[in-house]
C-alpha positions, 0 to 999 in steps of 0.5 A: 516256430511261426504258426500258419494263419496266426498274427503275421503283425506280430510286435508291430500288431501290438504297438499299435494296439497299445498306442490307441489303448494309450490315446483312449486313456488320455483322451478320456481323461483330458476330456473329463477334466476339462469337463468339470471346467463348465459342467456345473455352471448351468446347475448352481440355481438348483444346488444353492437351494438344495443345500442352503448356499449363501451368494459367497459360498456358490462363487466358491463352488463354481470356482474352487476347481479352476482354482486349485488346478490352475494353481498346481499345474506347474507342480504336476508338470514338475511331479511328472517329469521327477517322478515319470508320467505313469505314476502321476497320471494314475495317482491324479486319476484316482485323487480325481475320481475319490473326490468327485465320489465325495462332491456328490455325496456333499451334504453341506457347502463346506464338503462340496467346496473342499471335493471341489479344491481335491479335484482340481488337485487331482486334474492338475496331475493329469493333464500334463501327464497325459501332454507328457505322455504324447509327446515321450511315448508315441511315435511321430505318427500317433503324437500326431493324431493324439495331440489332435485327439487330445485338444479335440476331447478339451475343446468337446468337453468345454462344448458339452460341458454346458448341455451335460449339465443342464440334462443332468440338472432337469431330469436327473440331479445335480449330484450325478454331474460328479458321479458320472466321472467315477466311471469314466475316470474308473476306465482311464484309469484301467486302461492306463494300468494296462496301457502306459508304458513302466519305464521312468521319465527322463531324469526322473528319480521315481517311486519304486512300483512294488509288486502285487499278483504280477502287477505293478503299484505305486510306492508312495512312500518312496516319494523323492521331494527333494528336486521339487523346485520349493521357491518356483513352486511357491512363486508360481502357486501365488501367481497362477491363484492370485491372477485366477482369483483376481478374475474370478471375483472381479465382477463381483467386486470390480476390476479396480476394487482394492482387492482385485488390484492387490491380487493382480500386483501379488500376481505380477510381482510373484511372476517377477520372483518366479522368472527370477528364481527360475533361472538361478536355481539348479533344478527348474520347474519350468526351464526358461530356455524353452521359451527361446524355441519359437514353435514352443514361446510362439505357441504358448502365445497363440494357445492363450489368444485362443483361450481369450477369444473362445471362452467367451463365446461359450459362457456368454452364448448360454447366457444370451441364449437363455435370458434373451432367446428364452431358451431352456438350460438343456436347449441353450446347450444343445446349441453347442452340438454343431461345434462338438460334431465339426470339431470331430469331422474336421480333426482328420482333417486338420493332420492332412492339411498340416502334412500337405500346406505345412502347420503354420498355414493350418494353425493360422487358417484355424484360427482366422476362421474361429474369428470370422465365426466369433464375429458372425456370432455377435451379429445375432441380436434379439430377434435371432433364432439358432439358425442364425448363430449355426454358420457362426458356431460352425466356424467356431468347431471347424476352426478349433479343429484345425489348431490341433497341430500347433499342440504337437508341434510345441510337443514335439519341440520339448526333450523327453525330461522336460515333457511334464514341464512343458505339458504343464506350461501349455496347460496352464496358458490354456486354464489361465486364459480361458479363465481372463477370457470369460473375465475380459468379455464379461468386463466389456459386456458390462461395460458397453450394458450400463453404457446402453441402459443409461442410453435408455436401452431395454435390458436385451437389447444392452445385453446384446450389445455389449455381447456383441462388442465384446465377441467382436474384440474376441474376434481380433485377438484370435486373429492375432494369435493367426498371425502370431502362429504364422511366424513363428510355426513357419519354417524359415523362423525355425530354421533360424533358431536351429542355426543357433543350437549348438552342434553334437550329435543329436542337433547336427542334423537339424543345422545341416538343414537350417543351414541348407534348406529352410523353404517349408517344401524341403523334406525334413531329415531324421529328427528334425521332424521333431521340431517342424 
């Protein structure tokens, strides 16, 4: 009997309030993840003196995470799909969460290094669990707005990282940058209890959820190993470490030291070995057939020029804020509030233009303004103030913003069984890249410096050449990765890879399509939505 004045919405009432409990979820976790990537940098001063670090054992605090979690992402996006999105992303939840706890409680260097390590294990589960999650368990629409939602909590986490560790740093303490995510990581993780769907992931052999007062609760015992991809995992885990390390230590030892030369060899033989054993073995961690889809091999290229240009800007315009500018650790990272509010105003933004003007357009134009902002920022010089860097860093937030459809788009390209591994594959090009591309700015910073010292420069302005030089190089690979999203995300370039799938039922659609109407004005029929 239907009851006058109660919810008329009813199932549809409930979807959608579940659909934004699963985005609040994921955002809040992707965004305090991606956090912990740049948070501590402005602190290292103050806690290598509290706890008596040597030079070596602060490197291995500030990079212990990216570390582990770079390394592991491919495991997780494996994990994920074996063992479903739910499980993997609130067992990550709460390894991240423990060790954050024990970080700030870290009395010696040797605690705080190994938190550090268990964190980015933690966040390695997450992150293509929360891709995961997007691209299997929400409709059409909300993948649309959670992939915007989610790259716009990445890109706001990497802005605010710096300002959230400088205020916390000057007025409070070092140690609060890892307590603050056990309350945040707490509510995630409550809301992806009540939120994240129960059903397995694709082809996924999961662990049985025991019963506890109604509620569901991971078995880990009745974890089922034996699909891992054991040489992939092996193969993949020295490659992602030993590129990671290489760029991470290289400015300390050189670029062209025995050491970071033997580290960038293991990495490119132990990609070699991974593409190799990837395409023989029968359960894959990563299927390179996903690579033949352009949105998704044209995507992954795109993301990691991204990564290059943008990263640089954000690590290096802290340093030139503070050691030329004269600004204060919270200051130098108030200046990167412009880019975390046009990031938010211009996310809406981005999903109408994709909808109207097609996402390669919308892609493309994003990130040809993030160059023009990247060059705008290198024209500051020493006698600049913010006002001088605000059009360029707008650039910046605006233009990120209106990259958000090229996640959905190589989302929606990846079957339901291979979601963990795809998520994985676009995490780590974004992890991997944004750390070469702190790695690759640094270098050419240094480089044009001594070059300009040896000139008989003063030490700002060699600083402020080389930062220059070196966001100027940035600009063009964003500017390429433009170009790159243009073809490759453009309708005629899908078309012809759907005319080469085969024809049974699901894809039969979409070669009537390509076959028909490739023009990017065509209305797009049933499931070929999934992949334009």
């Amino acid at each position: 009997m239907t009851i006058p004045g109660r919810n008329s919405e009813g199932p549809a009432a409930q979807s959608a309030g579940r659909s934004r409990l699963v985005l609040t979820a994921v955002a809040t976790a992707a965004f305090v993840v991606a956090m912990d990537n740049t948070v501590l940098n402005v602190a290292l001063p103050t806690l290598q003196s509290e706890l008596g670090l040597s030079v070596s054992e602060l490197e291995w605090v500030a990079t212990s995470y990216i570390l582990s979690f770079s390394t592991l992402l491919l495991v997780g996006g494996r994990l994920t799909d074996l063992h479903g999105r739910r499980p993997m992303f609130l067992l990550g939840l709460a390894v991240f969460v423990g060790s954050s706890a024990v970080a700030g409680s870290a009395t010696s260097g040797d605690i705080l290094i190994a938190a550090r390590l268990v964190q980015g294990g933690g966040a390695a589960l997450i992150m293509p669990a929360t891709l995961a999650v997007l691209a299997t368990d929400v409709d059409n629409r909300g993948r649309q707005l959670g992939a915007g939602v989610w790259t716009a909590a990445v890109a706001l986490a990497l802005a605010l990282g710096p300002v959230t560790g400088g205020i916390v740093a000057q007025h409070w303490h070092w140690r609060w940058i890892f307590y603050l995510n056990v309350p945040v990581g707490l509510a995630a993780l409550v809301v992806g209890l009540r939120a994240l769907p129960t059903q397995p992931a694709p082809r996924a052999t999961r662990p049985s959820l025991r019963s506890r007062g109604g509620r569901p609760k991971l078995d880990l015992s009745k974890l089922d190993l034996s699909k891992l991809d054991l040489p992939g995992l092996l193969t993949s885990g020295v490659a992602l470490f030993a590129i990671t390390y290489a760029l991470l230590q290289g400015p300390e030892h050189g670029y062209t030291s025995f050491l970071s030369l033997t580290m960038l060899a293991l990495a490119v033989a132990a990609t070699v070995l991974f593409v190799l054993v990837e395409r023989v073995v029968p359960d894959p961690m990563v299927e390179m057939s996903l690579f033949r889809h352009p949105v998704f091999s044209g995507g992954t290229v795109a993301q990691v020029l991204w990564g290059l240009g943008i990263n640089g800007v954000f690590f290096f315009t802290s340093l030139f804020l503070q050691d030329v500018l004269g600004f204060s650790p919270t200051r130098a990272g108030m200046a990167f509030i412009p880019v975390a509010v046009l990031l938010v105003l211009t996310v809406p933004v981005a999903a109408k233009l994709s909808a109207t003007a097609g996402a390669h357009w919308t892609v493309a134009g994003g990130l040809a303004v993030v160059a023009v902002g990247l060059v705008l920022v290198s024209r500051a010089g020493v006698g600049s103030d913010f006002l001088d860097l605000l059009p360029g860093l707008a650039c910046i937030g605006a233009g990120s913003a209106l990259t958000t459809p090229l996640t959905e788009r190589m989302l929606a390209v990846t079957a339901g069984g291979r979601s963990g591994m795809a998520s994985a594959v676009v995490s780590a090009a974004r992890e991997v890249s944004g750390v070469f591309g702190i790695a690759l700015t640094g270098a050419i910073l240094l480089t044009r410096q001594e070059s300009a010292l040896a000139a008989g420069a003063l030490p700002a302005d060699a600083f402020v050449s080389g930062y220059a030089l070196a966001l100027q190089v940035a600009a063009g690979l964003v500017a390429l990765g433009a170009a790159v999203s243009l073809v490759s995300l453009h309708p005629s370039a899908i078309a012809r890879h759907l005319r080469r799938l085969p024809a049974p039922a699901e894809t039969t659609c979409l070669r009537d399509y390509a076959g028909v109407d490739p023009s990017p004005d065509a209305e797009l029929p049933g499931v070929a939505h999934r992949f334009l």
